[in-house]
Kinemage of the C-alpha trace (Angstrom):
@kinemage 1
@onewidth
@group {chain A} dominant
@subgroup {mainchain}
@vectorlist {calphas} color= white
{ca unk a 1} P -11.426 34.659 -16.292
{ca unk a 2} L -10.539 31.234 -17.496
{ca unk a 3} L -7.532 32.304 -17.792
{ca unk a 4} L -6.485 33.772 -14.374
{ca unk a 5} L -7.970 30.580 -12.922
{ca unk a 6} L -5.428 28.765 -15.246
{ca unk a 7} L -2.795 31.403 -14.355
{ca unk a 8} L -3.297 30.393 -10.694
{ca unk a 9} L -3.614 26.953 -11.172
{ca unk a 10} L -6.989 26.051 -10.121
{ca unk a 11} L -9.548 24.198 -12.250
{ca unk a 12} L -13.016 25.060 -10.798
{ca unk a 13} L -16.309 24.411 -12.860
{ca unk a 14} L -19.350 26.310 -11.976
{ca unk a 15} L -22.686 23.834 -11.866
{ca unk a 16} L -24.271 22.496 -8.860
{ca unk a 17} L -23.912 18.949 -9.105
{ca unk a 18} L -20.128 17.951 -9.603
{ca unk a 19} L -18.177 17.875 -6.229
{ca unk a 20} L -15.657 20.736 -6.153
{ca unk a 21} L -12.665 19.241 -4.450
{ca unk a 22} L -9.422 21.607 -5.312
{ca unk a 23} L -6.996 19.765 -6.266
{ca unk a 24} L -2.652 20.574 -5.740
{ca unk a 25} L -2.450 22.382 -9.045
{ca unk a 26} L 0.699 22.885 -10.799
{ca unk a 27} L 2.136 23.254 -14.705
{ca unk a 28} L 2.872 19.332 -16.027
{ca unk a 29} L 6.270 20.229 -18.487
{ca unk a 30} L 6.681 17.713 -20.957
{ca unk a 31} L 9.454 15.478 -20.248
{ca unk a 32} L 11.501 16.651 -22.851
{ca unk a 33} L 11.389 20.329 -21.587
{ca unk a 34} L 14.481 21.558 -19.288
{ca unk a 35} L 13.527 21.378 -16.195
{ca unk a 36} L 12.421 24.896 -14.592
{ca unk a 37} L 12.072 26.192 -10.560
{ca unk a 38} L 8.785 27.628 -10.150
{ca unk a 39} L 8.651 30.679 -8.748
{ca unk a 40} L 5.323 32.139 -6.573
{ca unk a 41} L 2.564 33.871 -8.279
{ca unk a 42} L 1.996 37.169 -7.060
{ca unk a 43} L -2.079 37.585 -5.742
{ca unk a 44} L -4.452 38.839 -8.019
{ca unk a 45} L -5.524 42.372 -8.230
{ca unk a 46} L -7.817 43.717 -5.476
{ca unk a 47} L -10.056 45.530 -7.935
{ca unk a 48} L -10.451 41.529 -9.329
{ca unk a 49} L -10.982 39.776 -6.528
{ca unk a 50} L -12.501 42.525 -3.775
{ca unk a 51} L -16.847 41.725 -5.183
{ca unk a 52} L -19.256 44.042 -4.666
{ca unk a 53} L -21.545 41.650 -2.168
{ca unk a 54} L -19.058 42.375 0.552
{ca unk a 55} L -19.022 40.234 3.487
{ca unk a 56} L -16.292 42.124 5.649
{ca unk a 57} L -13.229 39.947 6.487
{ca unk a 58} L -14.739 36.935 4.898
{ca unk a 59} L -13.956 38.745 1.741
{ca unk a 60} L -10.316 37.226 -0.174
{ca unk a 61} L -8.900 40.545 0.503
{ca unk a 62} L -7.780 39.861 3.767
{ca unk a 63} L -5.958 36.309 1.607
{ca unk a 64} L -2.190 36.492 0.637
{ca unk a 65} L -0.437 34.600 -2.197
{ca unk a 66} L -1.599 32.407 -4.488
{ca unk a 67} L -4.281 30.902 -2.572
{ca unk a 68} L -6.775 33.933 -2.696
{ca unk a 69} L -7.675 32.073 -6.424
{ca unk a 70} L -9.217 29.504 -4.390
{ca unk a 71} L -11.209 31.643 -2.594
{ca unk a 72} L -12.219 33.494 -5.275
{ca unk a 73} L -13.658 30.775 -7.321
{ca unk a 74} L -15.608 30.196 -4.080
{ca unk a 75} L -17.458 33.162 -3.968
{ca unk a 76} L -17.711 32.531 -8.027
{ca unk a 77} L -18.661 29.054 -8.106
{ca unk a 78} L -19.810 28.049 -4.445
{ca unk a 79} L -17.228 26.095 -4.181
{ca unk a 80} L -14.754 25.737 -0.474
{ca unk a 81} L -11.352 24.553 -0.748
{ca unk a 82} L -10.636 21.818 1.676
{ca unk a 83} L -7.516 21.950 2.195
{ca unk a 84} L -6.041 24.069 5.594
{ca unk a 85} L -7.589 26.507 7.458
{ca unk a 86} L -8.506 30.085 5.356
{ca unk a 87} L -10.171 31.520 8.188
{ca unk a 88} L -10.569 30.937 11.793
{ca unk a 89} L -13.901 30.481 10.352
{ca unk a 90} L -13.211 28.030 7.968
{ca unk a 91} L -11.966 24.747 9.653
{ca unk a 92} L -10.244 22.025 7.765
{ca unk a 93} L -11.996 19.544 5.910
{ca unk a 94} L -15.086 21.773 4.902
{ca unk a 95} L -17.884 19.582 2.265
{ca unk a 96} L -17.288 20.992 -1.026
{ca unk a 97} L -20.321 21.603 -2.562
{ca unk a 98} L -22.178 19.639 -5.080
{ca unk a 99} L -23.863 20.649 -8.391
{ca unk a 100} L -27.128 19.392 -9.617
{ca unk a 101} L -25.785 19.330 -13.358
{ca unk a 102} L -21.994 18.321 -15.158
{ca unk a 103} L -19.868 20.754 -16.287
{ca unk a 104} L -20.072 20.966 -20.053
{ca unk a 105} L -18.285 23.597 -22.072
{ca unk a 106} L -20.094 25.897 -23.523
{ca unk a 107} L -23.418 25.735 -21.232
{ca unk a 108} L -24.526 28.434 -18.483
{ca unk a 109} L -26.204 28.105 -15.432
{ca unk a 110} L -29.853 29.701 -15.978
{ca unk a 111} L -31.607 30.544 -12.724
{ca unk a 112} L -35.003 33.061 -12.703
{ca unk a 113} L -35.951 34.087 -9.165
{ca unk a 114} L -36.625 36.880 -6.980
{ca unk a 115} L -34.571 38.838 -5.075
{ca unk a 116} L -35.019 39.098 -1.155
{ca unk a 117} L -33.136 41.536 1.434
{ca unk a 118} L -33.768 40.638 5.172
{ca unk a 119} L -34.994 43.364 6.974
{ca unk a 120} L -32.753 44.831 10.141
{ca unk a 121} L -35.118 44.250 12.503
{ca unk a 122} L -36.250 40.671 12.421
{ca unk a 123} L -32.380 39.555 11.918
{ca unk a 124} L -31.773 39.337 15.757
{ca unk a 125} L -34.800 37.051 16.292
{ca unk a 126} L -33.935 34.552 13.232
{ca unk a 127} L -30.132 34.922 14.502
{ca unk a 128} L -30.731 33.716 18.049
{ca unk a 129} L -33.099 30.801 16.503
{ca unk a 130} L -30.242 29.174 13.995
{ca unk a 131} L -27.701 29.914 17.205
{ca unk a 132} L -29.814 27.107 19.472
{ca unk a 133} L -30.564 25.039 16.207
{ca unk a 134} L -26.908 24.933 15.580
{ca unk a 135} L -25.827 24.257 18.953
{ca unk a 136} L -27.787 21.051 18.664
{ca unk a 137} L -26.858 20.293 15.293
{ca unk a 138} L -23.505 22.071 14.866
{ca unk a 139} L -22.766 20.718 11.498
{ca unk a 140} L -24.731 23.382 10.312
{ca unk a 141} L -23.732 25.928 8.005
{ca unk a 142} L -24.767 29.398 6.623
{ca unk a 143} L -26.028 29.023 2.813
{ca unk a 144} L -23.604 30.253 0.271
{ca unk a 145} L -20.863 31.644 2.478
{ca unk a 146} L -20.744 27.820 3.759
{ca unk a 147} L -19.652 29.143 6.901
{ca unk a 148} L -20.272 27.154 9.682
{ca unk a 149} L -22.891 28.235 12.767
{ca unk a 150} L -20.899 27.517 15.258
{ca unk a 151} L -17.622 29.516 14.371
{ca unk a 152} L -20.440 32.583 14.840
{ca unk a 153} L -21.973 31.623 18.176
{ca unk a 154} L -19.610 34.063 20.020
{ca unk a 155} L -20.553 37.464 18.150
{ca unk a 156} L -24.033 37.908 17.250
{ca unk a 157} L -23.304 41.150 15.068
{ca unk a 158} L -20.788 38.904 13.096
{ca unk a 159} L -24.133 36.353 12.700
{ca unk a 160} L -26.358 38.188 11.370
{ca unk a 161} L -24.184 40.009 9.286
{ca unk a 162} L -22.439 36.967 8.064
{ca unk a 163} L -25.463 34.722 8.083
{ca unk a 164} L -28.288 37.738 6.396
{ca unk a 165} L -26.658 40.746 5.476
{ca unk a 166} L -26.797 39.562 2.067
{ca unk a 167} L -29.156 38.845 -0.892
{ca unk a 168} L -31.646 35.407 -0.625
{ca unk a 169} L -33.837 34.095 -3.778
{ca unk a 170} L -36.702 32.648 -3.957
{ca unk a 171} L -36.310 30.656 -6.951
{ca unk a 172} L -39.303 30.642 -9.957
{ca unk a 173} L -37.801 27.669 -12.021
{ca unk a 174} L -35.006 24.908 -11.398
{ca unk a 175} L -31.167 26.016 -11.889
{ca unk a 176} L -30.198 24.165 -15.461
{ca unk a 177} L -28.132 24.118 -17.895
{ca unk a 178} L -28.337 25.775 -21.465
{ca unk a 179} L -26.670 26.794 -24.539
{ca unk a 180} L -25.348 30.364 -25.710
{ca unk a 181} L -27.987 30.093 -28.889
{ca unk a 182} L -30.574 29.854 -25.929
{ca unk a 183} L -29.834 32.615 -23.806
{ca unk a 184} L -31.533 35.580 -26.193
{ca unk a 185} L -34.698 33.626 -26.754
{ca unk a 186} L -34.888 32.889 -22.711
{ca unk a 187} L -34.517 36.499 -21.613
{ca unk a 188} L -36.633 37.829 -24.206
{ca unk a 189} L -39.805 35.389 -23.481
{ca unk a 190} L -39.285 35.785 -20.156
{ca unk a 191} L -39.348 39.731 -20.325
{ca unk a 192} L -42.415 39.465 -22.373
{ca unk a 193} L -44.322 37.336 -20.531
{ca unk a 194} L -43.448 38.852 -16.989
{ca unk a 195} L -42.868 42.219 -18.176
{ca unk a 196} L -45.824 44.344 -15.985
{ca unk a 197} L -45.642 43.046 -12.395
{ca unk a 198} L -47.716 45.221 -9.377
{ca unk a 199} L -45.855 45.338 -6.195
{ca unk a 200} L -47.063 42.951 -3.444
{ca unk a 201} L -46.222 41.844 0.272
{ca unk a 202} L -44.536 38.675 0.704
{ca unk a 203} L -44.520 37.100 4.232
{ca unk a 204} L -42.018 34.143 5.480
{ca unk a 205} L -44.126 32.566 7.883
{ca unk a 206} L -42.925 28.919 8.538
{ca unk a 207} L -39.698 27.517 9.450
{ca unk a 208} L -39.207 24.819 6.926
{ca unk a 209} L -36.963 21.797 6.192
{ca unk a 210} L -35.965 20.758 2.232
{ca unk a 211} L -33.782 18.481 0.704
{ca unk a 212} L -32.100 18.374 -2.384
{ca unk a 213} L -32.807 15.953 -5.255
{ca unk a 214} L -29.832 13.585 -4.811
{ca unk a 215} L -30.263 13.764 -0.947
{ca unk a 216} L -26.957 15.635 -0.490
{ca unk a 217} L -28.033 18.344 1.110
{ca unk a 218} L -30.725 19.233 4.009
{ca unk a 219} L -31.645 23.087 3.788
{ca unk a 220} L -33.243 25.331 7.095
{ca unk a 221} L -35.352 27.836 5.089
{ca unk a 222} L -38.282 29.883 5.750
{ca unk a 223} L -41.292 29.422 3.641
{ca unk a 224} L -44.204 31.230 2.191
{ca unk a 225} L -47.458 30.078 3.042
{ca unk a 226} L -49.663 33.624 3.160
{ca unk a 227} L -49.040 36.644 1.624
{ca unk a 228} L -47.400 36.535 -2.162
{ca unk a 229} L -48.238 32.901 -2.400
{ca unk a 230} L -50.501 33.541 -4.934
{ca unk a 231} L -48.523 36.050 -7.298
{ca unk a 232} L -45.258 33.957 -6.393
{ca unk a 233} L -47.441 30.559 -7.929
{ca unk a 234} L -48.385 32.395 -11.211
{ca unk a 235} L -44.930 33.761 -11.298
{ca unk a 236} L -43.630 30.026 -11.380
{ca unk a 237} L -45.946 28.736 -13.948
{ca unk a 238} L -45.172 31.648 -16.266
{ca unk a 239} L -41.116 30.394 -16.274
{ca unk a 240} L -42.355 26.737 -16.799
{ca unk a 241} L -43.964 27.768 -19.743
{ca unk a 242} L -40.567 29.435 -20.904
{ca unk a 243} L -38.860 26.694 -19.745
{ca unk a 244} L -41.168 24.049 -21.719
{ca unk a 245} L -40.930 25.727 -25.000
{ca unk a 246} L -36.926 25.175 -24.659
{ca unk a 247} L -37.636 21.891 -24.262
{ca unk a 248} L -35.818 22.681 -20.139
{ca unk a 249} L -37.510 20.869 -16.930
{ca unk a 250} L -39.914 22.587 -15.475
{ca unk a 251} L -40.187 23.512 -11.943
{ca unk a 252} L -41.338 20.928 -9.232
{ca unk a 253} L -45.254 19.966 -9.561
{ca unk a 254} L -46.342 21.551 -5.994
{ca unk a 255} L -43.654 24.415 -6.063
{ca unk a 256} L -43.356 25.676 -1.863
{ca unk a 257} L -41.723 29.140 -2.680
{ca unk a 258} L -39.146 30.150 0.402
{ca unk a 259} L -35.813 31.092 1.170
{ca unk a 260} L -32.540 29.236 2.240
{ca unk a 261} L -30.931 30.048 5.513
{ca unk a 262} L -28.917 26.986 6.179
{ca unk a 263} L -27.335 23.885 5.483
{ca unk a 264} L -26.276 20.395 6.135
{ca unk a 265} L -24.551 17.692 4.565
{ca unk a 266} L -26.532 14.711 3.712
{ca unk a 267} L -30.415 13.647 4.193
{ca unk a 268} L -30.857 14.732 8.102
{ca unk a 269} L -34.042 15.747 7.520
{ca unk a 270} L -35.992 13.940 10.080
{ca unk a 271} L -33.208 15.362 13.039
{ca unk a 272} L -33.246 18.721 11.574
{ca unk a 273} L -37.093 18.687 11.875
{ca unk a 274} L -37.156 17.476 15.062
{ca unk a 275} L -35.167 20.233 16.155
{ca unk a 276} L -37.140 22.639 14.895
{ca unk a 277} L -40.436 21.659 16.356
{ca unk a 278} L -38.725 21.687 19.393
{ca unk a 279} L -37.547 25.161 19.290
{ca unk a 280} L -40.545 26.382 17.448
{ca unk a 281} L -42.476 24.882 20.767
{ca unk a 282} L -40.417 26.179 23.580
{ca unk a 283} L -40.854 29.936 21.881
{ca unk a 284} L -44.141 29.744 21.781
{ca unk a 285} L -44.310 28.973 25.578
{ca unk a 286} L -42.026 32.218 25.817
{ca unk a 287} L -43.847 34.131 23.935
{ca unk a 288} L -46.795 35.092 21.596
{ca unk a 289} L -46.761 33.394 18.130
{ca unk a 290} L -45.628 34.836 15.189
{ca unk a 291} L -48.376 35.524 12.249
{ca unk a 292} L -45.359 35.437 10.147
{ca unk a 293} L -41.142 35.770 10.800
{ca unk a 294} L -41.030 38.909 8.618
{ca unk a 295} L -42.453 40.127 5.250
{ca unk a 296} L -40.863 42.264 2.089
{ca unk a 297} L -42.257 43.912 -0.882
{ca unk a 298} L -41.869 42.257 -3.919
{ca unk a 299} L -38.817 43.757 -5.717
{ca unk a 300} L -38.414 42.392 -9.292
{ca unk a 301} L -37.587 39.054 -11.002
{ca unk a 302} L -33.794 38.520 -11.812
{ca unk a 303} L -32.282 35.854 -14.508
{ca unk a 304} L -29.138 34.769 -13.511
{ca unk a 305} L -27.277 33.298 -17.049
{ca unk a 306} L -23.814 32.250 -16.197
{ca unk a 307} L -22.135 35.520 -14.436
{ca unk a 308} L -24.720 37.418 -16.100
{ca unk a 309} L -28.065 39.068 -14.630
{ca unk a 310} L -30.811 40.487 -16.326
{ca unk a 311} L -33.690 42.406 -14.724
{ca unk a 312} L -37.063 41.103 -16.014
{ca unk a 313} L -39.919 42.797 -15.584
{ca unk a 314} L -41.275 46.518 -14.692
{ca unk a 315} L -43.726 47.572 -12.167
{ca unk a 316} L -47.106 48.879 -13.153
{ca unk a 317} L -47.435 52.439 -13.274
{ca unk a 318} L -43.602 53.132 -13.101
């Protein structure tokens, strides 16, 4: 991979904390080389760049030349190029995004959570809530397509399938770095510690408002508060445990498991907040409350090593 992203002229890293600004790439010849004319780079093979989590015509596909790399490492490394306009959804001057860690050769991005699927039916409801958040706040942006709310105000099947119809986490541990002598002592531990798991409900019943640790970014999630509170809490402490005999740090002291929805750039808590009281008020004047925005059955835990994922744990009784 390193080097088709060479090939192509981009330089991408894949961590959460450095800002991935794309830079104009380009071969530096030495200046006693002969000088040569560089000639375009055909795109990269479909059956490379087309991934499985398919989002439609936000997928790279539908990008000619050489600048389908960039997107590409996007969708590999959640990172947007800023420069010109991709998509009619992707204005100019898009926030890269920002890593919680630097990129150091040789370390992978470790990441244990679960895996959540929206259901069909409550994706109307949440789609028409982030439609009025964003039309207050319309620097708002859907989590990890980075696309932003307002480009999807006009189509509400293009919303929710932009905005949900993909997979969510609720993460068990904090996304770190580690070393390749580390990742076959991680899975393993992990596998026996959390290897018989009984299926449960888990309900997202409160809109929510986090912020990263640098302040960088201000997420719109949903948490839970009820149901699978209790088996998501042991699940956490279990991965600390991993994570403390690797000498890693361990999750946050009062974990609040949930998913991300959204996003904005900086600390705008407090408006974001504001915004959703208000909201959160005026439907509960329309109509009844909700005991809880929708629930799924626990599915599994996933550990996410680099491009890697490894299933964790089995269900009781299967």
């Amino acid at each position: 991979m390193e080097a088709l992203l060479a090939s192509y002229g981009d330089s991408y890293s894949d961590s959460d904390t450095e800002r991935g600004n794309p830079s104009n790439s380009g071969i530096n010849s030495s200046s006693s080389q002969p000088e040569t004319t560089n000639l375009p780079l055909p795109p990269p093979p479909l059956s490379l760049v087309n991934p499985p989590n398919s989002l439609g015509k936000y997928n790279i596909s539908s990008i000619n030349g050489s600048l389908s790399i960039l997107i590409y490492a996007h969708q590999l490394f959640a990172v947007l190029p800023t420069k010109g306009s991709i998509d009619h959804h992707l204005p100019t001057g898009q926030p890269s995004r920002v890593r919680n860690f630097p990129h150091v050769e040789g370390n992978y991005a470790l990441h244990v959570y679960i895996p959540v699927l929206i259901p069909l039916a409550p994706k109307k409801e949440l789609a028409q809530f982030l439609k009025r958040v964003s039309s207050i706040l319309p620097g708002i942006y859907v989590v990890d397509v980075d696309v932003p709310f307002t480009s999807l105000r006009k189509d509400d099947s293009e919303l929710e399938q932009v905005a949900f119809g993909r997979e969510f986490h609720i993460s068990l541990g904090r996304t770190v770095p580690i070393r390749v002598h580390q990742i076959d002592s991680i899975v393993a531990m992990l596998r026996q510690r959390l290897q018989s798991q009984r299926r449960y409900w888990i309900d997202f019943s409160k809109w929510e408002v986090f912020v990263n640790d640098d302040r960088s970014r201000t997420f719109l999630s949903l948490e839970v508060t009820t149901g699978g509170l209790l088996e998501i809490t042991k699940q956490i402490q279990v991965v600390n445990e991993v994570y403390r005999l690797h000498n890693l740090p361990e999750f946050y002291k009062d974990p609040r498991p949930h998913i991300s929805l959204a996003w904005l750039l900086g600390d705008v808590s407090s408006s974001l907040k504001r915004v959703v009281v208000e909201e959160m008020k005026r439907l509960s004047v329309e109509s009844s409350l909700h005991k809880h925005f929708f629930s799924c059955k626990f599915g599994g835990i996933h550990c996410k090593i680099g491009k890697k994922t490894y299933k964790i744990c089995k269900f009781s009784g299967e």
